[in-house]
C-alpha positions, 0 to 999 in steps of 0.5 A: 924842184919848187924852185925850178917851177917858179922860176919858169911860171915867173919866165912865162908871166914875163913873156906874156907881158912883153908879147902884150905889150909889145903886139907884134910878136905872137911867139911870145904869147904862144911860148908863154902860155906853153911854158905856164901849162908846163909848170902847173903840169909839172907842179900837179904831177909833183903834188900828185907824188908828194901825196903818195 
């Protein structure tokens, strides 16, 4: 699952930075965000179950 988690805030962190520098697609930005919450929601829950 940790796996699963980096891979996509490393897929987030790489859309981000093709939306900045390319400047012309803000879908990217937007999806790169969406993708980062999701894995530190993900990873938090996980932390959360990891703890119990």
């Amino acid at each position: 699952m940790r796996s699963l988690l980096i891979t996509l805030a490393v897929v987030a962190v790489v859309l981000i930075a093709l939306g900045l520098l390319i400047k012309a697609v803000k879908w990217l930005i937007i999806i790169g965000l969406i993708a980062l919450v999701a894995s530190i929601v993900m990873g938090f829950l996980k932390g959360r179950q990891a703890v119990k």
